[in-house]
VOKE-348437 format. One record per residue (C-alpha): residue in three letters; x, y, z. Coordinates in steps of 0.2 Angstrom, whole numbers, padded with zeros to 4 digits, always signed. Each point is the difference from the previous one (the first is absolute). Last residue first. Example, Ala and Ser with C-alpha at 12.3 -4.5 7.8 and 13.67 -1.06 7.14 Angstrom:
BEGIN
ser+0068-0005+0036;ala-0006-0017+0003;
***
This chain:
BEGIN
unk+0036-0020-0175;unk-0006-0016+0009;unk-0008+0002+0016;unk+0001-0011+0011;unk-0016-0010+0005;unk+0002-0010+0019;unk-0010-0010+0007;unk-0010+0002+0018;unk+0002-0011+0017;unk-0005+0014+0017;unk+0008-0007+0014;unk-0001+0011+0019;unk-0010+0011-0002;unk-0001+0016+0014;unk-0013+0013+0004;unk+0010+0001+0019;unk-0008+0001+0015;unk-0016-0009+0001;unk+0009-0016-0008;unk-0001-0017-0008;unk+0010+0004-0015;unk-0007-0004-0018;unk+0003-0013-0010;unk-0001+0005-0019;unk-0012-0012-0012;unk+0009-0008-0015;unk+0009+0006-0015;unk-0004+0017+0001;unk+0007+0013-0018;unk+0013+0010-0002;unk+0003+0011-0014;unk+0010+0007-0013;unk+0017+0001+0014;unk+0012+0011-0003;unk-0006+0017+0003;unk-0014-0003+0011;unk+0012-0011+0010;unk+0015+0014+0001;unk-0014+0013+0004;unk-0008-0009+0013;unk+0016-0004+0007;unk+0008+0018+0000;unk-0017+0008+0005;unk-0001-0011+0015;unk+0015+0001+0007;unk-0001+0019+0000;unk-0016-0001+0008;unk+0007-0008+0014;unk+0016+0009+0002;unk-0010+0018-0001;unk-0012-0009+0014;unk+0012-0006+0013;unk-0004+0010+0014;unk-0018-0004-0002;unk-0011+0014+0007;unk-0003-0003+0020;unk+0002+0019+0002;unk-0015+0003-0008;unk-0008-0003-0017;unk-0008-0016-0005;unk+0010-0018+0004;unk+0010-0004-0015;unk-0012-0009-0010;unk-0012+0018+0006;unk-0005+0004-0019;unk-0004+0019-0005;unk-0001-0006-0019;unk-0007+0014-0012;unk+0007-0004-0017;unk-0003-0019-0004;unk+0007-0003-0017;unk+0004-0017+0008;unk-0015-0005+0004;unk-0007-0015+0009;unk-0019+0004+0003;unk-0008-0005+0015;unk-0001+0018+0008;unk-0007+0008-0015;unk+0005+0015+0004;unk+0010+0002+0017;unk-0004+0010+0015;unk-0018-0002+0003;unk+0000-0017-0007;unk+0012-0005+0014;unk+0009-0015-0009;unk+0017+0008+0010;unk-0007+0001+0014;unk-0007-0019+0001;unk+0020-0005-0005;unk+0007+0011+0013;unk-0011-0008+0015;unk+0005+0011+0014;unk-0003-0009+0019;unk-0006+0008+0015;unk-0001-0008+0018;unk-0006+0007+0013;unk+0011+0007+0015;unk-0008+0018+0002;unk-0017+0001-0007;unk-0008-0002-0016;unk-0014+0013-0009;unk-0006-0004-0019;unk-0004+0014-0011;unk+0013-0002-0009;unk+0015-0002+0014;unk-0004+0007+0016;unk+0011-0001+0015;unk+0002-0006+0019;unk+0019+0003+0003;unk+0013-0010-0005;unk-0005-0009-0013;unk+0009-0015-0007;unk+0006-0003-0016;unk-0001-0016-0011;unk+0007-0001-0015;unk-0008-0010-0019;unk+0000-0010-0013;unk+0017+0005-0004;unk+0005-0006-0019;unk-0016+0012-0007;unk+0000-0008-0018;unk-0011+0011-0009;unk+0005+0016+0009;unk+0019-0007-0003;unk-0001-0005-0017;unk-0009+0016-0005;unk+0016+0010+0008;unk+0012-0010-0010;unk-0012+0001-0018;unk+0002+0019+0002;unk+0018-0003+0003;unk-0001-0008-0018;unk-0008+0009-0010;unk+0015+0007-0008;unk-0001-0018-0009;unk-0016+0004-0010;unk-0003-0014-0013;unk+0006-0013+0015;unk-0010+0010+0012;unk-0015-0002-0013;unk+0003-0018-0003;unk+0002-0005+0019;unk-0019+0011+0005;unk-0006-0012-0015;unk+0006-0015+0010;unk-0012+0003+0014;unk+0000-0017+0010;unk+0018-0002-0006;unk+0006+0017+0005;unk-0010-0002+0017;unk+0010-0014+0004;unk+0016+0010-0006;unk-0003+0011+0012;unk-0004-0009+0014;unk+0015-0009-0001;unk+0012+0014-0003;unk-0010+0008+0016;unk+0001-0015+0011;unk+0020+0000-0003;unk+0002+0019+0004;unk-0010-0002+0018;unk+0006-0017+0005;unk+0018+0004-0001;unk+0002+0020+0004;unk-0013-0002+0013;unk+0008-0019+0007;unk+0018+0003-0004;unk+0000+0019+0008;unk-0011-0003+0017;unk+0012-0013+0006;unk+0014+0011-0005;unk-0009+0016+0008;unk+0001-0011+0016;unk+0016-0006-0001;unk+0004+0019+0001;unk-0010+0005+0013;unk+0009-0013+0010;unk+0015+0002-0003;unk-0002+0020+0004;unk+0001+0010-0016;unk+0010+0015+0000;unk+0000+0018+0008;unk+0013+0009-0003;unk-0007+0017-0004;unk+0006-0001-0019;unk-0004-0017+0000;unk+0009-0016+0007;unk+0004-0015-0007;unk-0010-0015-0001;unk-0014+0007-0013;unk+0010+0006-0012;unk+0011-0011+0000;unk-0013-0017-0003;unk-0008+0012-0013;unk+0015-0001-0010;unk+0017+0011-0004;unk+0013-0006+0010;unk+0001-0006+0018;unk+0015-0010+0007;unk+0000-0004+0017;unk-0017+0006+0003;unk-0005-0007-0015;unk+0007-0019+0005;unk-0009+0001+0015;unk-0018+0007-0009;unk+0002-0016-0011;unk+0003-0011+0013;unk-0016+0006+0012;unk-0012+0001-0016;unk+0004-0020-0003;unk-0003-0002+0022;unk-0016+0010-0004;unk-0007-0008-0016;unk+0002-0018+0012;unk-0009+0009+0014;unk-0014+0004-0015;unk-0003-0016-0007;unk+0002-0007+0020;unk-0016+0012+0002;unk-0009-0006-0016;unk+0003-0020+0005;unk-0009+0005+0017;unk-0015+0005-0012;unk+0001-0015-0006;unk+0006-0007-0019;unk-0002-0014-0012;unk-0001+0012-0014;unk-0013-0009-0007;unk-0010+0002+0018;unk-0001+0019-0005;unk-0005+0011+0016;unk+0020+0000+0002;unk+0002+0005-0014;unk+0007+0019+0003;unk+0016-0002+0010;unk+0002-0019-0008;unk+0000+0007-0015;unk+0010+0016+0002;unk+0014-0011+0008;unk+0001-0012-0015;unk+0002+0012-0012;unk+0012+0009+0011;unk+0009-0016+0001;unk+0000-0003-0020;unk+0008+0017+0000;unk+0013-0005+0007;unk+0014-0005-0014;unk-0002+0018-0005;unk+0011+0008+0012;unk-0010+0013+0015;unk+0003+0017-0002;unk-0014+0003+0006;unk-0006+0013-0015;unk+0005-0017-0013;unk-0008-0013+0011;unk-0014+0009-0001;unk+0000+0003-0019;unk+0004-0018-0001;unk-0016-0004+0010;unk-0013+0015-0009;unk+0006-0006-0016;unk+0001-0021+0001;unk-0018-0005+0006;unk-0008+0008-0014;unk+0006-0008-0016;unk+0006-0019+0002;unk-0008-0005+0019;unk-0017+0009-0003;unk+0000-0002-0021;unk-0004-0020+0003;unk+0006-0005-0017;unk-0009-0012-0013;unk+0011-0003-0017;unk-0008+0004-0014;unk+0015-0003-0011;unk+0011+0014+0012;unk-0005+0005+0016;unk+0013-0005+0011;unk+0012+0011-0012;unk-0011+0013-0003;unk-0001+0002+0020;unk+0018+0002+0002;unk+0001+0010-0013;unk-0014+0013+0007;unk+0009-0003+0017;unk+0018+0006-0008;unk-0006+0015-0005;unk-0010+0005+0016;unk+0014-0005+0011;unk+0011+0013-0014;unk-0015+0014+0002;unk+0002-0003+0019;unk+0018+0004+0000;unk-0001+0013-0011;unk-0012+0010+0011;unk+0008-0005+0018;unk+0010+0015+0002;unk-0016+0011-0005;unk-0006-0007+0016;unk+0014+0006+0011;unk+0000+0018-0009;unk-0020+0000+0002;unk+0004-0002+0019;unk-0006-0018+0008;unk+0015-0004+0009;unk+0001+0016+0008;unk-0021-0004+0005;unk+0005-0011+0014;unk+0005+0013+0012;unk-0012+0012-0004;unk-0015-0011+0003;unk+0009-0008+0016;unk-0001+0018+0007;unk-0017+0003-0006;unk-0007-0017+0005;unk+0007+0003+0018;unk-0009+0019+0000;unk-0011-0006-0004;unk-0009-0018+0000;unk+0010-0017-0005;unk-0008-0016-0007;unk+0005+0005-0020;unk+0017+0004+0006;unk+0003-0017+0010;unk+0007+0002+0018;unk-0015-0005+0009;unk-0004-0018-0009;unk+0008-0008+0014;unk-0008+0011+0012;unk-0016-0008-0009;unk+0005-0017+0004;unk+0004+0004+0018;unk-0015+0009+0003;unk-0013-0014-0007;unk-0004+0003-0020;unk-0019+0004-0008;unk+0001-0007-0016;unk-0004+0015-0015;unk+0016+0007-0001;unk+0008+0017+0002;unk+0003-0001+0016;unk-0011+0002+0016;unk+0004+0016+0008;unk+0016+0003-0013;unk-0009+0004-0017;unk-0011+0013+0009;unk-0016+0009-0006;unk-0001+0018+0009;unk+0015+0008-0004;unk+0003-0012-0015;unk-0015+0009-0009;unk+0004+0000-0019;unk+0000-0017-0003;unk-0017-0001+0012;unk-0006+0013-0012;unk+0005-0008-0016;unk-0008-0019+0007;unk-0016+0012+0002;unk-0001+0009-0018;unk+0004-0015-0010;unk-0014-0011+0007;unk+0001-0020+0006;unk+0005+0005+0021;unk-0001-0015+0009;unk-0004+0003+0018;unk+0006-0014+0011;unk-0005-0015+0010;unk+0005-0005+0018;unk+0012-0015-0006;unk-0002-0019-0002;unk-0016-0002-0010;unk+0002+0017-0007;unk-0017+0013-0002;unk+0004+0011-0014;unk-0009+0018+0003;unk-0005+0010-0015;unk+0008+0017-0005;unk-0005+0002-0017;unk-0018-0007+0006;unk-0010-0004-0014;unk+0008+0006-0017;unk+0018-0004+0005;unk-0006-0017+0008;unk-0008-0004-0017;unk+0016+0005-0012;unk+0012-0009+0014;unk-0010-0015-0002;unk-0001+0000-0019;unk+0018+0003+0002;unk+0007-0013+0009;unk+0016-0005-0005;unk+0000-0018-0007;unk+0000-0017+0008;unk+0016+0000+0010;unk-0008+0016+0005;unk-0017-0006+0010;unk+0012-0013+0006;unk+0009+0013+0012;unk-0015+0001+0009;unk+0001+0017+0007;unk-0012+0009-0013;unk-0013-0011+0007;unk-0013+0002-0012;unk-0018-0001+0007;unk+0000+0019+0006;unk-0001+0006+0017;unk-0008+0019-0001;unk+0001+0013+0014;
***
């Protein structure tokens, strides 16, 4: 058992940068090395790509329900509040809530929303043209990446344009509350989310009344066994919805275009080779890794690598460690868009925790990195990015660039 003098807690460690020479040096020491916490037991941190696919693999022996799927350790009652969400649920309930949820996620629903993402995507690439023009500086969090993932939300909910400012503020005050800029609390998140709940409540109501063909009726109505959401699995899954399908997306067009303009060569060649592009998605989100990482519990003494841990301890997946797992990836450290072999775990490994909304993510990703790589020349920093403070989520919250069009 290793301690290690980064504390891969401190959620300053990543307001600063992601810490990958630490990762690299844990990986190679102790893969499976204990993290001492100043107000928690301590947990296993596991850096390599084999071990956090094992423990994606093996939810019959590491659960997401025992202690959540968050790093905190949580009293009873704040972790029965957390009980009813997909991604904290254990079968058979995380089957059943799986296969409700996921009607609203079918190829035919998401193939739905292709146009209407290429039109967002359109009309951001304008927009940020327009902020842009004679040099101007522009923050590209707020302008470019912010926009997608919320109005593509409030376009699956159902929910009317004018609100997508709420969710923007609901997901930040969820997820920032470790941030002082935000000016949040950790109270703040949870009225954040009861406020999300009494919104998901009036939408669900007007779709029982009146369903037609969005996510919001497909989840409130029955299935073909009539079984239906209860209230509050379903203000649950809306909670969960505006902060993965928010944070996630927008972290990812930020990350990726940061890692464009720290490797502009990599933005020439997907420029010169556009059908490139979903292979520049899937490099976008290794590089970026938006989840830092999920906590699982064992349920039963265990071994992972070659380390053992008992019933109860604490266990959490670093995705961005395992996906610079030398073993795994060549050239870990290089940003490639040409990258062939990419077994990333952005969306959580294998296993029946896979992201439900990977297809829409990568689809909103390929249409706005193919609208700015083909519209824009370049685009260049115009200041320092500011990064979230959080163990959670890979986030950054301004990043001030200018923009080149291009010309022909």
């Amino acid at each position: 058992m290793t301690a290690y003098r980064t504390d891969l807690k401190n959620p300053d460690v990543y307001a600063k940068e992601m810490p990958h020479e630490a990762f690299d040096d844990i990986r190679q020491r102790c893969p499976v090395h204990w993290q001492p916490e100043a107000d928690g037991p301590g947990y296993w941190a596991l850096t390599r790509h084999a071990d956090v696919m094992a423990v994606s693999r093996d939810s019959a022996t590491f659960s997401s329900a025992l202690g959540t799927t968050q790093i905190d350790e949580f009293d009873e009652e704040a972790r029965l509040k957390q009980a009813a969400m997909l991604i904290n649920l254990d079968e058979p309930e995380h089957t059943r809530l799986r296969r409700l949820v996921s009607r609203g996620f079918t190829p035919r629903a998401v193939k739905q929303l292709e146009g209407h993402i290429r039109d967002i995507c359109e009309r951001t690439v304008d927009e940020l043209i327009e902020a842009g023009r004679d040099g101007a500086v522009v923050d590209f969090v707020p302008i470019v990446a912010a926009p997608l993932p919320l109005e593509v939300i409030a376009a699956l909910l159902g929910a009317p344009a004018e609100d997508v400012g709420r969710l923007y503020d609901w997901s930040n005050r969820m997820i920032g509350w470790d941030d002082p800029e935000y000016g949040s609390t950790q109270e703040d998140g949870e009225l954040a989310a009861a406020e999300i709940f009494v919104y998901a409540n009036e939408i669900a109501a007007r779709r029982r009344i009146e369903p037609c063909d969005d996510i919001v009726s497909a989840l409130v109505c029955p299935d073909e066994n009539g079984d239906t959401l209860t209230e509050m699995e379903f203000c649950m899954f809306f909670v969960l919805l505006v902060i993965a399908g928010n944070e996630t997306t927008r972290n990812a067009i930020t990350g990726g275009m940061q890692a464009f303009m720290d490797h502009p060569e990599q933005w020439r060649r997907l420029q010169r080779e556009p059908e490139l592009v979903p292979n520049a998605v899937e490099e976008i989100l290794r590089w970026v890794s938006p989840v830092i990482g999920f906590r699982r519990t064992p349920i039963c003494p265990a071994v992972i690598g070659e380390q053992s841990v008992e019933r109860g301890d604490k266990v959490v997946l670093y995705y961005p460690a395992a996906n610079r797992d030398g073993d795994v990836f060549e050239e870990p450290h290089r940003f490639d868009v040409g990258r062939e072999h990419n077994p990333h775990v952005a969306f959580g490994g294998t296993g029946v925790h896979f992201c439900l909304g990977a297809h829409l993510a990568r689809l909103e990703l390929e249409t706005m990195f193919e609208a700015l790589s083909r519209r824009l020349d370049r685009v260049e920093p115009a200041g320092q990015a500011r990064r979230l403070r959080s163990n959670f989520v890979n986030g950054v919250k301004a990043m001030p660039v200018r923009i080149h069009p291009r010309q022909d």
